[in-house]
C-alpha positions as a Markdown table, in Angstrom:
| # | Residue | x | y | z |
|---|---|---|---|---|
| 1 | Unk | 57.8 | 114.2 | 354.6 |
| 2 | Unk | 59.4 | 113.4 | 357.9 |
| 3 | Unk | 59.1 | 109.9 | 359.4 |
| 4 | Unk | 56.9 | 111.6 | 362.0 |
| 5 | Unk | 54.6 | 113.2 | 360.1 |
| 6 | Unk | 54.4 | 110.1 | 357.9 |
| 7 | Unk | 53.3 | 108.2 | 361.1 |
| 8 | Unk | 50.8 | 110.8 | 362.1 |
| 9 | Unk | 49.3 | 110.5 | 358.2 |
| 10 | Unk | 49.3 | 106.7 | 358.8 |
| 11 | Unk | 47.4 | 106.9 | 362.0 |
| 12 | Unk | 44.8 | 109.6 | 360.5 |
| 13 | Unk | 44.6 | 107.4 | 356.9 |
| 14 | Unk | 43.2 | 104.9 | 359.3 |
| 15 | Unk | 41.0 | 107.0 | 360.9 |
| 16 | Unk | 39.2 | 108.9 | 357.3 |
| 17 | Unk | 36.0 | 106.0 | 357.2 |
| 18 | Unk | 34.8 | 108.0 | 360.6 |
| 19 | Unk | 32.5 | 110.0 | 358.7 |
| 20 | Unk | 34.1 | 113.2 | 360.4 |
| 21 | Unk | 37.1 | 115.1 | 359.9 |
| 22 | Unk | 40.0 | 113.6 | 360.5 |
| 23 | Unk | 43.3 | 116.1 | 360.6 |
| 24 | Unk | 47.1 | 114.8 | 361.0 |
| 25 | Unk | 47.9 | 118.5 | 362.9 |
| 26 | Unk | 45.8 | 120.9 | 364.5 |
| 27 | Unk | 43.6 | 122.6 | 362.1 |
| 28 | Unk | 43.0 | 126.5 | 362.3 |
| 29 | Unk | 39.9 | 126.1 | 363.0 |
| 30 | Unk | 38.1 | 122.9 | 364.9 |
| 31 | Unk | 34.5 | 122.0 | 364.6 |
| 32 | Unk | 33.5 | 119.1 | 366.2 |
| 33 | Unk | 32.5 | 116.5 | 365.9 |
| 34 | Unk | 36.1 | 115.8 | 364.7 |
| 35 | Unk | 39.8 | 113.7 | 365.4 |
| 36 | Unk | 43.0 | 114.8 | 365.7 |
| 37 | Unk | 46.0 | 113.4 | 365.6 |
| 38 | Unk | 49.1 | 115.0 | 367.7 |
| 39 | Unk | 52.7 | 114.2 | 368.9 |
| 40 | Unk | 52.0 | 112.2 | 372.4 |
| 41 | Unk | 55.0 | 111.8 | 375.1 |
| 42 | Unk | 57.7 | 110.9 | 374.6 |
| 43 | Unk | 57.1 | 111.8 | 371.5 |
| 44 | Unk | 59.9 | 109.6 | 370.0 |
| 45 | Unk | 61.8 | 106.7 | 372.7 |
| 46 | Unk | 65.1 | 105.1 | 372.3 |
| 47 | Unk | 63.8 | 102.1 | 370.8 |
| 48 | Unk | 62.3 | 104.1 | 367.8 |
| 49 | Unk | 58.2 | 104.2 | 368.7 |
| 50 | Unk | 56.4 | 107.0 | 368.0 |
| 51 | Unk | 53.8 | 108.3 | 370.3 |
| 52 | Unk | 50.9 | 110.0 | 369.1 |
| 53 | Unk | 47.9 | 110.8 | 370.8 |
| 54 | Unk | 44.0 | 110.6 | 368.7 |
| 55 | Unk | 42.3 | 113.3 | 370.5 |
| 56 | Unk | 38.4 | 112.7 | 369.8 |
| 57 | Unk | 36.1 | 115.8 | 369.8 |
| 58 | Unk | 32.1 | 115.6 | 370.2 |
| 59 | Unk | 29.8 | 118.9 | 370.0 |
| 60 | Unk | 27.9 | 119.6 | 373.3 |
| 61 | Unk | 25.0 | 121.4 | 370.7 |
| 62 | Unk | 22.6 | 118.6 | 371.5 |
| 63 | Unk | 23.3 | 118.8 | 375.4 |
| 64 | Unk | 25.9 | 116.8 | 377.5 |
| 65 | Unk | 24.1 | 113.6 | 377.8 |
| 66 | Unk | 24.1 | 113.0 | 374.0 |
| 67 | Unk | 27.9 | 114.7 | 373.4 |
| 68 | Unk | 28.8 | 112.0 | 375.8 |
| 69 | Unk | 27.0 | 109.1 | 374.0 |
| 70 | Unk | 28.4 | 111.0 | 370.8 |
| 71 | Unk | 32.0 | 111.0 | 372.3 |
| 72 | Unk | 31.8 | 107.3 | 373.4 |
| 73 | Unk | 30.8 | 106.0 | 370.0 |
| 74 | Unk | 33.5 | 108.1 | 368.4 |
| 75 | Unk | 35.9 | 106.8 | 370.6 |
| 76 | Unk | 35.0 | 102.6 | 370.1 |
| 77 | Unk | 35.3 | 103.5 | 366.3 |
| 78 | Unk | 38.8 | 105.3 | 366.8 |
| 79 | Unk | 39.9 | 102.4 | 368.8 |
| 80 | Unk | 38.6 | 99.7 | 366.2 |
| 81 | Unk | 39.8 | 101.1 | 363.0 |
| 82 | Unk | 43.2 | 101.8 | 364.5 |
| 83 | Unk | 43.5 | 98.0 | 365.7 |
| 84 | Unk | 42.1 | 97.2 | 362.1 |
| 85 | Unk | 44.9 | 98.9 | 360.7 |
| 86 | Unk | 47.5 | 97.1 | 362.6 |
| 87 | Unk | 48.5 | 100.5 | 365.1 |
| 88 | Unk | 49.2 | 100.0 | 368.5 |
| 89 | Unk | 46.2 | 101.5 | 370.9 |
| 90 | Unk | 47.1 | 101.9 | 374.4 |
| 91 | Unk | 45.2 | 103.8 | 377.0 |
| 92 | Unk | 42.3 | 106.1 | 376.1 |
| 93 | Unk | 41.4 | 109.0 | 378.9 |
| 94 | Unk | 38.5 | 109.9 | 380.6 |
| 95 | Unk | 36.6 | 112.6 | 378.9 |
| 96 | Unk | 37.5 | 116.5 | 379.1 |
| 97 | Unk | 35.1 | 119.4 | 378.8 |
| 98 | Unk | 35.8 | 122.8 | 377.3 |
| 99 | Unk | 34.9 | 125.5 | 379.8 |
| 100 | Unk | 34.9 | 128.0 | 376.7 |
| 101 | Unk | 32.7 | 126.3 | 374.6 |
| 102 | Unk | 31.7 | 123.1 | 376.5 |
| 103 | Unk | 33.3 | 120.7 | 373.9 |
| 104 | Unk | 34.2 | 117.3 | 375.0 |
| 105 | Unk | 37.3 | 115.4 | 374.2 |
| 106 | Unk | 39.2 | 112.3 | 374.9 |
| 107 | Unk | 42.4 | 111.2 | 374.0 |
| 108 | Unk | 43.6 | 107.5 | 373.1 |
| 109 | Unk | 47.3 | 107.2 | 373.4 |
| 110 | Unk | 49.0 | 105.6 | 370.2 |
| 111 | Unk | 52.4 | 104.2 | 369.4 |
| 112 | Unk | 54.0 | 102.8 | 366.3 |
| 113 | Unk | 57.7 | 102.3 | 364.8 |
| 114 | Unk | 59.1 | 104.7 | 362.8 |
| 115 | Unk | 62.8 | 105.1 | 361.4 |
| 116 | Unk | 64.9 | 108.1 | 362.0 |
């Protein structure tokens, strides 16, 4: 395994007590609610941090007011069990909507040290 794919498996192994689906690249197929973890920018600085970005996805199924609600609690939990597991959480943004499907996502920007 690379040391970038080994940091994206480290940030989703923190993430799997989320009781949804965590992936560590984007799955075929994505049905929410779920997180996943992708290659942020720059994806690998001078100084040897990784950045990775946990996008979290909430189903719009029970209408917009509760995917938000859904979306914001997925989101605190992200942000906690990353901290828990010593990761370094930066920003997270505000919340995007889907026009295809209405699906709402937010991303919180992650960066840890790998070696390579």
């Amino acid at each position: 395994m690379t040391a970038l794919g080994a940091a994206r498996t480290r940030v989703a192994g923190a993430l799997t007590g989320l009781g949804v689906p965590v992936h560590d690249q984007p799955p075929n197929s994505l049905q929410p609610p779920a997180v996943v973890v992708l290659p942020g920018a720059p994806w690998l600085d001078a100084a040897g941090h990784a950045a990775l970005e946990v996008v979290a996805y909430a189903n719009p199924a029970a209408g917009n007011s509760t995917a938000l609600t859904n979306l914001e609690d997925l989101i605190e939990q992200v942000r906690f069990a990353l901290r828990a597991a010593g990761i370094g959480v930066h920003d997270t943004d505000r919340p995007q909507a889907n026009p295809d499907g209405g699906v709402l996502s937010a991303t919180t920007h992650v960066s840890l040290m790998v070696r390579c």
